[in-house]
C-alpha positions in Angstrom: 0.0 0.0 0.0 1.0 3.3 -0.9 1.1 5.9 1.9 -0.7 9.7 1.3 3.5 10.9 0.3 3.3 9.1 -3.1 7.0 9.4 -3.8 8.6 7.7 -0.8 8.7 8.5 3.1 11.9 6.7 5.5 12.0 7.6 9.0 16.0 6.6 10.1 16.0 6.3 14.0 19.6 7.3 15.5 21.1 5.4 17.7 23.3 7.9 19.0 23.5 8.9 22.5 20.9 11.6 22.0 18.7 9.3 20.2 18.4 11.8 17.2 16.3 10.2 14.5 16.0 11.7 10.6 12.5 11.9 8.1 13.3 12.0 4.5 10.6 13.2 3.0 10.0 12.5 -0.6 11.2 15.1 -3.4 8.8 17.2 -5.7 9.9 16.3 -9.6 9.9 19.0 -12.2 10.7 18.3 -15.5 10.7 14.5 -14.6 7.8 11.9 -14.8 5.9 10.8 -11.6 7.5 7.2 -12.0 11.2 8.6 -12.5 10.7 10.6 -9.6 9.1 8.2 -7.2 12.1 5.9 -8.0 15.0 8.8 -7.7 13.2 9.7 -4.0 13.3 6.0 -3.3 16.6 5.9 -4.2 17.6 9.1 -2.1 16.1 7.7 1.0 18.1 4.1 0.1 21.4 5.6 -0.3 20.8 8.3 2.8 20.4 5.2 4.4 23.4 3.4 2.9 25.8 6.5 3.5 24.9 6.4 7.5 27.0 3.5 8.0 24.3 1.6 9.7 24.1 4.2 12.3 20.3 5.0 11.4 17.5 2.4 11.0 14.6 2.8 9.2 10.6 2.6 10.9 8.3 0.7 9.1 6.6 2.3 6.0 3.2 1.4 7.2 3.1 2.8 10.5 4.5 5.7 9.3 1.6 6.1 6.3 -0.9 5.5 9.2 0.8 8.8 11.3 0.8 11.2 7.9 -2.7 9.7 7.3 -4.2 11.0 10.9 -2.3 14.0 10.7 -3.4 15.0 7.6 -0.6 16.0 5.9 -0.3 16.7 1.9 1.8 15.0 -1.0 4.5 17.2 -1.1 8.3 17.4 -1.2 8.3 21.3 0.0 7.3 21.8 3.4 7.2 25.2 5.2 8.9 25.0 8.9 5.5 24.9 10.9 4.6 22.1 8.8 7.6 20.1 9.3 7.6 21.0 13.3 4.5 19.2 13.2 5.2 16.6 10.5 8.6 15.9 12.7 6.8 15.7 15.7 4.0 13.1 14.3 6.9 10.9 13.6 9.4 11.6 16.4 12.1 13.0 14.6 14.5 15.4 15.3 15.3 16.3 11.7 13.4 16.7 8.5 14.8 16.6 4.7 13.0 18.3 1.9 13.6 19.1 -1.4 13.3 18.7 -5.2 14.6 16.9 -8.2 14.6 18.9 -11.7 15.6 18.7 -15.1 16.5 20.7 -18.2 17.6 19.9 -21.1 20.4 17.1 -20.3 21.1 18.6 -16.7 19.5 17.3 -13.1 19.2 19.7 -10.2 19.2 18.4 -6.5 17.9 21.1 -4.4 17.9 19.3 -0.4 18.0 21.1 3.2 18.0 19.7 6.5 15.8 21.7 8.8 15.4 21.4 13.1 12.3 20.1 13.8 12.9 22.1 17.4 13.8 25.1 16.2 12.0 24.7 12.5 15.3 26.2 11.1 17.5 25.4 8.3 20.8 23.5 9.5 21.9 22.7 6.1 20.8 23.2 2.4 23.1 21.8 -0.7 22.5 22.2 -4.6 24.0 19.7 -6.5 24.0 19.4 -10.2 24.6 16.4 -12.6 25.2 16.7 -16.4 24.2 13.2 -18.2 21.3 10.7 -18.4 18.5 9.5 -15.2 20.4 6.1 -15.1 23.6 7.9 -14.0 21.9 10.4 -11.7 20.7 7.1 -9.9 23.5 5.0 -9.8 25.5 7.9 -9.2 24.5 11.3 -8.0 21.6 10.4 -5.5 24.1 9.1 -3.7 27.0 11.9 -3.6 24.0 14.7 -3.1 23.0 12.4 0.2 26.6 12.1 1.2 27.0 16.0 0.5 23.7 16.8 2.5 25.3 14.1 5.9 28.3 16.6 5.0 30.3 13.4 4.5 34.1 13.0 3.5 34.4 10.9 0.2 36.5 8.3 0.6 39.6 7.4 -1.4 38.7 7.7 -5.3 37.8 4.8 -7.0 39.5 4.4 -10.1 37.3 5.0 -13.0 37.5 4.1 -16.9 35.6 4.4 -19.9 36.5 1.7 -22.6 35.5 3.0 -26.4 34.7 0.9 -28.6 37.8 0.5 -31.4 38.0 2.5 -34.3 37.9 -0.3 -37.4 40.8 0.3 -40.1 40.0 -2.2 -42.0 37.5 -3.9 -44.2 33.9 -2.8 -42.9 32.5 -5.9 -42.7 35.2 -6.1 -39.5 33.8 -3.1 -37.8 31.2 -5.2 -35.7 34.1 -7.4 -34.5 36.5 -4.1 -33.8 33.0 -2.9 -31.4 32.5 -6.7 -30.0 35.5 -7.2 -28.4 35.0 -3.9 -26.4 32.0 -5.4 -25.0 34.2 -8.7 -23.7 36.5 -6.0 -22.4 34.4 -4.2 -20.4 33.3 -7.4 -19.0 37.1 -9.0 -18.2 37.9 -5.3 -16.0 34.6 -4.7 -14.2 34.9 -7.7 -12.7 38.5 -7.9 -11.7 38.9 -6.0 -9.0 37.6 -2.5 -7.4 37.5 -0.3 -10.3 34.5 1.4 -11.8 33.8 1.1 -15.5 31.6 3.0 -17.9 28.7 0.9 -19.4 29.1 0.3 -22.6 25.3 1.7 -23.5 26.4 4.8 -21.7 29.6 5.0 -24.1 27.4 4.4 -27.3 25.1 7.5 -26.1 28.2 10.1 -26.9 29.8 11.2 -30.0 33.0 9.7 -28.9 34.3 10.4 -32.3 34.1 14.1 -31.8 34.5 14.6 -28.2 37.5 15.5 -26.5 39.0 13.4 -23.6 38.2 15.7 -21.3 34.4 16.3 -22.2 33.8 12.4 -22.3 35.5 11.7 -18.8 32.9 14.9 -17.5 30.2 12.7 -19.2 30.8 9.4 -18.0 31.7 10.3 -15.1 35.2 9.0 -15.2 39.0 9.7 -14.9 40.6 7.2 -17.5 39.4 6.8 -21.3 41.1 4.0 -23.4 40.8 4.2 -27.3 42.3 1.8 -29.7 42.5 0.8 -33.3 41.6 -2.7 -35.1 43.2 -3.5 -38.3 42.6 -7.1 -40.3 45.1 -7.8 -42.5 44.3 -11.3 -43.9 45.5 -13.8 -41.7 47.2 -10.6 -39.7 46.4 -8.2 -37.3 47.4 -5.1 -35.8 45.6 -3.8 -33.0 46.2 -0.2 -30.7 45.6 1.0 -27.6 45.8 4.0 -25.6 44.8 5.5 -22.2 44.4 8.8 -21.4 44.1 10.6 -17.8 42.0 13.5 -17.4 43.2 15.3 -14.1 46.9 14.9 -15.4 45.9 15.5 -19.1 48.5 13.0 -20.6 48.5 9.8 -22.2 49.7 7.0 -19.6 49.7 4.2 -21.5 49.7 3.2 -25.2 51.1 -0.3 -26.9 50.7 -1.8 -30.7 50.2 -5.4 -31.6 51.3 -6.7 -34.7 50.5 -10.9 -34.8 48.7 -13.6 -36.5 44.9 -13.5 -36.5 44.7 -16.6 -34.3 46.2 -15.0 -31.2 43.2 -12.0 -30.8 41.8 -13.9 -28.2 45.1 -14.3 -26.4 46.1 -10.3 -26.6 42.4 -9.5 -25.7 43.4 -11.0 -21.9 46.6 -8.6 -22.5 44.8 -5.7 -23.3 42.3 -6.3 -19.5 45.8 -6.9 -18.0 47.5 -4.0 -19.1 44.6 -1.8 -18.5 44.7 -3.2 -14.7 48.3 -2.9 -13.9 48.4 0.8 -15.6 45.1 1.9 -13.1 47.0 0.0 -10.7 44.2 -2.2 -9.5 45.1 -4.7 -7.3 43.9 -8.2 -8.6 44.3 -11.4 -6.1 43.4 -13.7 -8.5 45.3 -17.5 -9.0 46.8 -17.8 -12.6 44.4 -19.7 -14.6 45.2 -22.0 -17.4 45.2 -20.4 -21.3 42.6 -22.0 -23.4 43.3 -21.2 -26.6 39.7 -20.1 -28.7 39.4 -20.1 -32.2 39.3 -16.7 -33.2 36.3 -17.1 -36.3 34.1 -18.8 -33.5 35.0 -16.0 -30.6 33.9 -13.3 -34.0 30.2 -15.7 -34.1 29.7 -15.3 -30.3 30.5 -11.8 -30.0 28.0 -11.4 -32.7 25.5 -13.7 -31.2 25.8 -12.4 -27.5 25.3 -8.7 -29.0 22.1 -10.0 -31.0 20.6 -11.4 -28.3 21.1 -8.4 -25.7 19.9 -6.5 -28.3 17.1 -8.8 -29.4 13.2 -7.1 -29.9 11.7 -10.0 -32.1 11.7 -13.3 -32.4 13.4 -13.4 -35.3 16.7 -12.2 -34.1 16.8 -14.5 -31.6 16.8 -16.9 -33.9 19.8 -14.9 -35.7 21.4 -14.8 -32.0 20.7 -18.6 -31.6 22.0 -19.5 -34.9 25.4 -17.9 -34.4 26.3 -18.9 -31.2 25.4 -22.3 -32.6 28.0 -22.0 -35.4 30.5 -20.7 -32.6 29.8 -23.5 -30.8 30.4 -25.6 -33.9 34.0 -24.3 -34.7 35.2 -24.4 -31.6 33.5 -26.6 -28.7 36.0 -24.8 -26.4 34.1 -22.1 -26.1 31.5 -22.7 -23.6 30.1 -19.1 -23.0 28.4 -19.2 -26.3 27.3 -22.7 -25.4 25.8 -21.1 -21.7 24.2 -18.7 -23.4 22.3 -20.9 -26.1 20.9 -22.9 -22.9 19.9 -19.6 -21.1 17.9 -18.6 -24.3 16.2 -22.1 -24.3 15.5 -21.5 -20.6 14.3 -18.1 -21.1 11.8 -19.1 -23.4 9.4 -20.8 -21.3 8.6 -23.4 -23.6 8.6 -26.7 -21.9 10.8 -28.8 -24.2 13.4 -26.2 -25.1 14.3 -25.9 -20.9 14.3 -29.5 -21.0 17.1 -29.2 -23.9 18.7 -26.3 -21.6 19.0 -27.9 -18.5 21.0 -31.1 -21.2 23.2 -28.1 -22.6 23.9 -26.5 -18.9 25.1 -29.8 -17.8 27.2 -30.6 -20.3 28.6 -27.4 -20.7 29.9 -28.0 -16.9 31.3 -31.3 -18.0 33.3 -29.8 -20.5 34.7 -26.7 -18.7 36.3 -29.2 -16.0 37.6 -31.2 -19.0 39.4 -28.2 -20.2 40.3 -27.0 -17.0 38.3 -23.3 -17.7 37.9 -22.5 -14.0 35.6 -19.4 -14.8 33.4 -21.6 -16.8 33.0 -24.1 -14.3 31.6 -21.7 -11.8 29.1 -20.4 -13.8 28.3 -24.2 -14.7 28.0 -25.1 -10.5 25.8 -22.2 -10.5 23.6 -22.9 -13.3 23.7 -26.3 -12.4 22.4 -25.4 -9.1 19.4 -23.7 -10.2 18.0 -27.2 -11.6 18.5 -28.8 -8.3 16.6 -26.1 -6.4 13.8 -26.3 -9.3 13.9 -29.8 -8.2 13.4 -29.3 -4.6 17.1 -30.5 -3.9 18.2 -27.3 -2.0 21.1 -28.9 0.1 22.6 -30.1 -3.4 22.0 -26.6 -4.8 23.9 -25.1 -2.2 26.6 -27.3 -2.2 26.9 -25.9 -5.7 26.4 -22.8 -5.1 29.5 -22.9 -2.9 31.8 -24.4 -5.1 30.8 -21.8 -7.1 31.8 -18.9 -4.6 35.1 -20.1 -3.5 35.9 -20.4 -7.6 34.4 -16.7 -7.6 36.9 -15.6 -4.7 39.8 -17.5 -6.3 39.4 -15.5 -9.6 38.4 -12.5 -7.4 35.8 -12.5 -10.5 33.0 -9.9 -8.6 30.6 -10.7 -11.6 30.3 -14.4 -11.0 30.3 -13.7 -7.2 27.2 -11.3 -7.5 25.4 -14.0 -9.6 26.1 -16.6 -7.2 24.8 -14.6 -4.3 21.9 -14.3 -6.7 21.5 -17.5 -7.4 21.6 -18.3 -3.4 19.0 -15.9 -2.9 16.9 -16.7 -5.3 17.0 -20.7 -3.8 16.6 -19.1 0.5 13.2 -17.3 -1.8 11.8 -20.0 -2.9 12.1 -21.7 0.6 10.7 -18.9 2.2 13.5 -17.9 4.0 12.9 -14.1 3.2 15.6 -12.8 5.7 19.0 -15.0 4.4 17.4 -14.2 0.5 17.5 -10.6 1.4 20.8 -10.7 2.8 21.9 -12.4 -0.4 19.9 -9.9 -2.9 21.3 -7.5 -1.4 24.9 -8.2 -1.4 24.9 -9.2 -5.3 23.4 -5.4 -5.2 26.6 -4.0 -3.6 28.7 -5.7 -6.4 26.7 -4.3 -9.1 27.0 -0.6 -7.4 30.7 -1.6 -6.1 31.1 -2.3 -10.3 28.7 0.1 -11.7 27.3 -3.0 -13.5 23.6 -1.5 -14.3 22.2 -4.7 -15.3 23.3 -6.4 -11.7 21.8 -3.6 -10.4 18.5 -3.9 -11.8 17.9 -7.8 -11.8 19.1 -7.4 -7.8 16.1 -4.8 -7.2 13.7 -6.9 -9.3 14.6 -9.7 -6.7 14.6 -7.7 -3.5 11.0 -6.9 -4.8 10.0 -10.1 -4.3 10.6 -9.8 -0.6 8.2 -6.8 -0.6 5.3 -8.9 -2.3 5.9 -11.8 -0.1 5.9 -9.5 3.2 2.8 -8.1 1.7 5.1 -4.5 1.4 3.5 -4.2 -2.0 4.0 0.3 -2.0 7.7 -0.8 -1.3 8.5 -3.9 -4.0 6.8 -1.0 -6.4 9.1 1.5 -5.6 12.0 -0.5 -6.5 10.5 -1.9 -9.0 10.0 1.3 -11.4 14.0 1.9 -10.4 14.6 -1.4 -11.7 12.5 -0.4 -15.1 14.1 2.8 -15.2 17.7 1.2 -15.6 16.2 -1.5 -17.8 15.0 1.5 -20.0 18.3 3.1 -20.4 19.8 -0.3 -21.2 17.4 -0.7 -23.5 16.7 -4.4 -22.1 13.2 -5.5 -23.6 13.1 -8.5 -21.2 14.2 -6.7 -18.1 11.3 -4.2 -19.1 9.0 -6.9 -19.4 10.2 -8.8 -16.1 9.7 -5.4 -14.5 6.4 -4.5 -15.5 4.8 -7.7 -15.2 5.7 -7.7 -11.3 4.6 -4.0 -11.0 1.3 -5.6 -12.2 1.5 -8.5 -10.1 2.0 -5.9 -7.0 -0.3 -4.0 -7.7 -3.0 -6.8 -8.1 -1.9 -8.0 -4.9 -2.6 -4.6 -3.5 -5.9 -4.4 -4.9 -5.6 -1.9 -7.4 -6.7 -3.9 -10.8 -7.2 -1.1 -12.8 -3.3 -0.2 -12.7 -2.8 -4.2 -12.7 -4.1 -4.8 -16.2 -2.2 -1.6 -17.7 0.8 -3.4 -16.3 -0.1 -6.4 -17.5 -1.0 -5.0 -20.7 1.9 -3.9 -21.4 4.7 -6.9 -20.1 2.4 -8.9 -22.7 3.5 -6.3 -25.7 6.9 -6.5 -25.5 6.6 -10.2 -24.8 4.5 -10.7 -28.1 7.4 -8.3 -29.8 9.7 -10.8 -28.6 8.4 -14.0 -29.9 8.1 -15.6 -26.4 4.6 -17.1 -27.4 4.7 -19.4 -23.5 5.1 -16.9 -21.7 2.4 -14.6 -23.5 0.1 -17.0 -23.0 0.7 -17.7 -19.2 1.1 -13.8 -19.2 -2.4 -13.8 -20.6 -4.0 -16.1 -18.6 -3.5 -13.8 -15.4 -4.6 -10.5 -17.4 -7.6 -12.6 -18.3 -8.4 -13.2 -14.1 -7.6 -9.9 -13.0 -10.0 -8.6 -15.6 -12.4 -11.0 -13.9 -12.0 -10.5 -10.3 -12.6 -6.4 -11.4 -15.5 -7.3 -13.3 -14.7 -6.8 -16.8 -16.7 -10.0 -17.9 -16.5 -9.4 -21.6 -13.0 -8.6 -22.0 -12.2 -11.0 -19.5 -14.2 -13.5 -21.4 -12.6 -12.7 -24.8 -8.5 -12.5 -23.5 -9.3 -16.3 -22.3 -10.9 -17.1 -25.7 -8.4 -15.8 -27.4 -5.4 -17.5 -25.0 -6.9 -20.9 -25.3 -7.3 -20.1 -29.3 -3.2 -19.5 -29.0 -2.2 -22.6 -27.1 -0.4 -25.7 -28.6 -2.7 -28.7 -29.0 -3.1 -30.9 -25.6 -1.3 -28.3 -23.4 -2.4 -28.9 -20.0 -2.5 -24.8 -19.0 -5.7 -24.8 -21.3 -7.7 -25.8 -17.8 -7.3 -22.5 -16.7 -8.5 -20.3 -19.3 -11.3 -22.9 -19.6 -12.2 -22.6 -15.6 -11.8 -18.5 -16.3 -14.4 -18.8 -19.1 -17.1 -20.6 -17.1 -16.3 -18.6 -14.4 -17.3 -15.4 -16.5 -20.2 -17.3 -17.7 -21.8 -18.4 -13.9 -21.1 -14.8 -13.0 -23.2 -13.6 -16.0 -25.9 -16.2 -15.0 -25.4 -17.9 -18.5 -25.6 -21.5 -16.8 -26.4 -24.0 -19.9 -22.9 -22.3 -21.5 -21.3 -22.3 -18.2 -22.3 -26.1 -17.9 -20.7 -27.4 -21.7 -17.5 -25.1 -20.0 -17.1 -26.9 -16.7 -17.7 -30.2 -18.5 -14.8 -29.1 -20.7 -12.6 -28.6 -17.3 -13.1 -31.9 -16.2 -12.3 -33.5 -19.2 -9.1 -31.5 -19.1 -8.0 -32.1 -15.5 -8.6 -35.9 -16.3 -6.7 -36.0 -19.4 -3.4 -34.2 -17.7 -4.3 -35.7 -14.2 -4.7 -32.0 -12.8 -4.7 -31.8 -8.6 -4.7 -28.4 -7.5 -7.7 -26.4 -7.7 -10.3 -29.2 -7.6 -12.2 -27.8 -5.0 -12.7 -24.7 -6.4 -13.5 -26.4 -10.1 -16.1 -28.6 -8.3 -17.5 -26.3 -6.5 -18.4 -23.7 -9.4 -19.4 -26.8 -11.4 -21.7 -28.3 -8.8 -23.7 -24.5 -8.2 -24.1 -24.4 -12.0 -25.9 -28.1 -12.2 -27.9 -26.5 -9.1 -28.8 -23.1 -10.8 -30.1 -26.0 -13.9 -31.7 -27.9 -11.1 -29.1 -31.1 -12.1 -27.9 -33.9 -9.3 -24.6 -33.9 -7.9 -23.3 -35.2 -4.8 -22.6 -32.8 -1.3 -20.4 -35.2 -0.3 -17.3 -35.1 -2.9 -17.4 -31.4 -1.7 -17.2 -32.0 1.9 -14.9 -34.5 1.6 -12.0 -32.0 -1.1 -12.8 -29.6 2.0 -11.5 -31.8 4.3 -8.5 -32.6 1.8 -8.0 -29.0 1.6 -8.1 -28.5 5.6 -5.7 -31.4 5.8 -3.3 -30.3 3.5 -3.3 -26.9 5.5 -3.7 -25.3 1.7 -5.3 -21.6 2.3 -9.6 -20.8 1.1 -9.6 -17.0 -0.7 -12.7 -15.4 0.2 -14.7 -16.0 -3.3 -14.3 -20.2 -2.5 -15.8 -19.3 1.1 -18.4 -17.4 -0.2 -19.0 -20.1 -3.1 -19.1 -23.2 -0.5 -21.1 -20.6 1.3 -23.9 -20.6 -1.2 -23.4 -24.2 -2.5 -23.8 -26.1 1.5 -25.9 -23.3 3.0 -23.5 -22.5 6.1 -23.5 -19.5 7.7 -19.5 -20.0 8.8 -18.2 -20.3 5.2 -20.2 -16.3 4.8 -18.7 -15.0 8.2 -15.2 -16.5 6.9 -15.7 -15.4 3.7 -16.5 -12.0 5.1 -13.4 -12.1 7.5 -11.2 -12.3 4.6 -12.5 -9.3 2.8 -12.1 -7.4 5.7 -8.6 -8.4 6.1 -7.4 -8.0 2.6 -9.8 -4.6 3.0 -7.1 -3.1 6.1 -4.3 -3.5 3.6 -5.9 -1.5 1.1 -5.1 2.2 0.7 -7.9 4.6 1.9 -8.1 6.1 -2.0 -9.0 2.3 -3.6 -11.2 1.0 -0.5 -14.7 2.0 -2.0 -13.1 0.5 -5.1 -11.9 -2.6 -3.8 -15.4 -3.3 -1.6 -17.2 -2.4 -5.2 -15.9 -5.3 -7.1 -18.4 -7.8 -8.0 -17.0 -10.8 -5.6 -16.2 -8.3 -2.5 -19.6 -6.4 -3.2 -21.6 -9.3 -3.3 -19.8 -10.8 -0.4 -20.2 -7.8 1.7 -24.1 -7.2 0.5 -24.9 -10.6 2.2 -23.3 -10.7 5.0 -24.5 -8.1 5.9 -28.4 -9.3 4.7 -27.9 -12.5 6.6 -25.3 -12.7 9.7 -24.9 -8.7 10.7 -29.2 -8.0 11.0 -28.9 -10.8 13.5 -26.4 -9.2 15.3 
């Protein structure tokens, strides 16, 4: 639930000696959508947070929306000093921060003071400007504005480089594999020790062709820039490269290859190395065994791996797919391409091609430990660990998972670490251990700030999120959320977007707010379509079809399962549920001899694909339909799934109490059924209540309850 501040509100309690506590009130936006500035407030309040050192600690969101709520207080950023006297004193803090968030043209403006709740006056005000796009403003200057408000020291610079992509001298059918190798690059110094390195979306965004040094360092936000040259000469190369510091204007490095094609792969680990030692990053890493790749099959994966990041149809993911295939087939050695085919498979949702990735994810394990590629083999234990956890074999998972992180800290390789701490959090989720995953999600956050990895950064907030919806925080897993989709954006990931969106949905169904639920959904199905990822569109479809149900959109509703089931392969078992959606539609619209032929349908569907779950709730709609058409059934089958259900400790929403209600003619299954409303209705913001009580189950719920058990009260 969202509290009346629509941005974000986060109390931090002090635990100083004087017990001084701070309220961070959210930011007005100008210039800025409502989403990018609910996220860059989050964000504010995360990294005020972060910058404390631990010292502060946040109060709960919901109490505090319950305080602004009685006091009456207004959404805004700017408050006047009575205002924040009073606000401070409704939460018990000492200190209030205020302030605002705008934009023109290219620049951001952070405009923050810290004002006395005693004494209502100003203690400190900053301004802080930053020149570039939202994604860096996030990742970046929310957090040095916070540190500059808390008047904080910075500590020792962190060596920072942006990595251009090489200039192509020769033929141009070579200038995709001149930009490629930039992108494997990027990847072999983020992750090797503590240095922070320019995106390489962010480096496509500037004419680096016309730029000066200088002006691309104030850009980027970095100290170093490294350029170099490619040249192709037959079965020769020469390749350049240079780096240049900003603060002491000069080149400090630049070096020339001249060697046979064959060896790119070999002077692309020189070129990470010598960018290292130059920065002088320390890198505690064991020396690992050269594998020699096969340069035509390392050009097919480069352009594969781009395709695919890049990817917005289904068509060129089968160009991705069908490169890294031919990578794969020159040179078997190289098992990244070989990963990455079985994480498309995976990705896909379709049943038989995750089947053929979990085959390729094994094997490709199998053959890193034949060639002795350590890196390779912990991204195999990891991947490898995600099927055992899919399986319900957590301690096996984790066992892998392990293996994985020691390999991680041997290599001191900071992107396979944060994906392992991903992967262990993602396993601790799904066995409801919501504290240990958060403490995981949270450190393979870190990295991906510690590394300026954007993409780390974003799948980590899409995963914190789902603590929030689990905890029932559903205002909070929003928040982060649209930051997650606002990095996504700039990456210009579609499936991140998607991923994004389709939880926002999710969260806000949960939350009651349907309206806003279908939008999302709406518009995660899109992108999805655009993308070719026909499974997942239809599973995607087949919970737009029930939130447009439960809000009482019957004839949309009615059509988006219609069409879904028109859209699924022959004898696929999900079919059931657009099936139970339809006769759902029709009992609700009282068309019972259509909603009988649809239930009849059900059954025959659950039989065929020996369906379990649900049952009870199946039976029951069937068994009031035959009774509205005055047909036989049997009472008993439905006492005796209740028992089964009661057993089985599985949970009754409020529409089966209120059905069982109305099927047995017990008066418990309406107060229950009634209970639940009102307990889903205190979780509800105040602005959606009357909407929430108006829809059709909840309002008819409601109606006779209080017809039949509250008159006899």
């Amino acid at each position: 639930m969202r509290s009346i501040f629509k941005l974000f509100l986060f109390v931090l309690s002090a635990t100083l000696s004087a017990q001084l506590s701070v309220a961070v009130l959210d930011f007005d936006g100008i210039g800025i959508t409502k989403d990018e500035a609910r996220a860059l407030s989050s964000r504010f309040g995360t990294e005020f947070m972060g910058v404390s050192k631990g010292v502060y600690k946040a109060v709960e969101r919901n109490q505090m929306s319950q305080i602004l709520e009685e006091q009456g207080f207004q959404n805004t950023g700017i408050v006047s000093s009575d205002d924040a006297v009073k606000l401070g004193e409704a939460l018990g803090a000492d200190f209030i921060v205020t302030g605002s968030i705008s934009k023109v043209g290219s620049l951001f403006s952070i405009n923050a003071r810290l004002l006395d709740v005693k004494t209502a006056e100003i203690v400190q005000s900053i301004s802080y400007d930053h020149m570039g796009d939202i994604v860096d403003l996030m990742t970046k200057g929310i957090k040095e504005s916070a540190s500059k408000l808390m008047a904080l020291d910075e500590k020792k610079e962190t060596p920072s480089i942006a990595i251009l992509p090489f200039e192509n001298k020769g033929a141009p059918e070579d200038a995709f594999y001149a930009y490629g190798i930039v992108a494997d690059l990027i990847s072999d110094v983020t992750g090797a020790g503590l240095i922070r390195v320019a995106g390489l979306k962010d480096v496509e965004k500037i004419d680096h062709t016309n730029l000066s040094y200088d002006e691309m360092s104030k850009i980027l936000l970095v100290r170093y820039v490294a350029q170099g040259t490619l040249w192709k000469l037959g079965s020769m190369f020469q390749l350049s490269l240079e780096i240049f510091d900003t603060q002491l204007s000069k080149i400090i490095y630049t070096r020339r290859w001249q060697t046979q094609w064959d060896q790119l792969t070999t002077i692309k680990d020189d070129l990470s190395s010598n960018i290292l030692e130059t920065l002088k990053i320390e890198v505690d890493r064991k020396e690992e065994k050269t594998i020699a790749i096969n340069p035509e099959a390392y050009e097919f994966y480069l352009k594969g791996k781009y395709t695919w990041e890049k990817t917005k149809s289904a068509s060129e993911t089968e160009v991705a797919l069908g490169l890294l295939k031919k990578a794969v087939e020159i040179d078997n050695k190289l098992i990244a391409a070989n990963r990455l085919i079985g994480g498309i498979y995976w990705q896909s949702g379709d049943e038989k091609k995750m089947k053929k990735a979990k085959e390729i994810h094994y094997e490709a394990l199998e053959k890193a430990k034949e060639i002795g590629n350590k890196e390779e083999v912990g991204e195999g234990l990891r991947m490898v660990g995600y099927y055992h956890a899919d399986d319900k074999n957590y301690k096996k998972a984790y066992e892998l998972y392990k293996q994985a992180e020691q390999i991680a800290k041997e290599l001191n390789n900071k992107n396979l670490l944060g994906k392992t701490y991903n992967a262990f959090g993602n396993t601790k989720w799904q066995e409801g251990k919501l504290d240990e995953s958060l403490d995981y999600f949270t450190r393979f956050l870190d990295i991906g700030k510690s590394l300026d990895e954007k993409w780390s950064m974003a799948a980590a907030m899409n995963n914190i999120s789902l603590i929030h919806q689990r905890r029932e925080e559903y205002s909070e897993a929003i928040d982060i959320l649209n930051q997650a989709l606002v990095i996504m954006k700039e990456l210009d990931n579609s499936r991140g977007q998607a991923l994004n969106l389709q939880n926002i949905g999710w969260n806000y169904q949960s939350a009651g707010n349907l309206s806003e639920a279908v939008k999302y959904y709406k518009l995660a199905i899109g992108i999805r379509k655009k993308l070719g990822e026909k499974n997942r569109v239809i599973s995607m479809t087949n919970g737009l079809g029930w939130a447009q149900y439960y809000m009482g959109s019957f004839d949309e509703g009615y059509k988006t399962f219609e069409s879904n089931l028109n859209q699924r392969p022959k004898d696929d078992k999900g079919a059931v549920w657009d099936l139970a959606g339809m006769g759902s539609i029709l009992f609700f619209q009282r068309n019972f001899t259509y909603a009988d032929k649809m239930w009849k349908r059900v059954f025959e569907e659950r039989e065929k694909h020996n369906i379990v779950w649900g049952k009870l709730e199946m039976t029951t709609y069937q068994y009031l339909t035959l009774n509205e058409l005055g047909k036989k059934f049997d009472l008993q089958v439905i006492r005796d799934l209740i028992k089964e259900k009661e057993g089985n400790s599985e949970d009754f929403s409020e529409e089966l109490y209120f059905r069982l209600y109305k099927l047995l003619g017990d008066e418990k299954y309406l107060t229950k059924s009634y209970e639940k409303v009102q307990e889903a209705m205190s979780k509800v913001e105040e602005d959606l209540k009357a909407i929430y009580s108006n829809y059709p189950i909840e309002k008819q719920i409601i109606a006779e309850y209080k017809k039949v058990v509250a008159q006899k009260d």
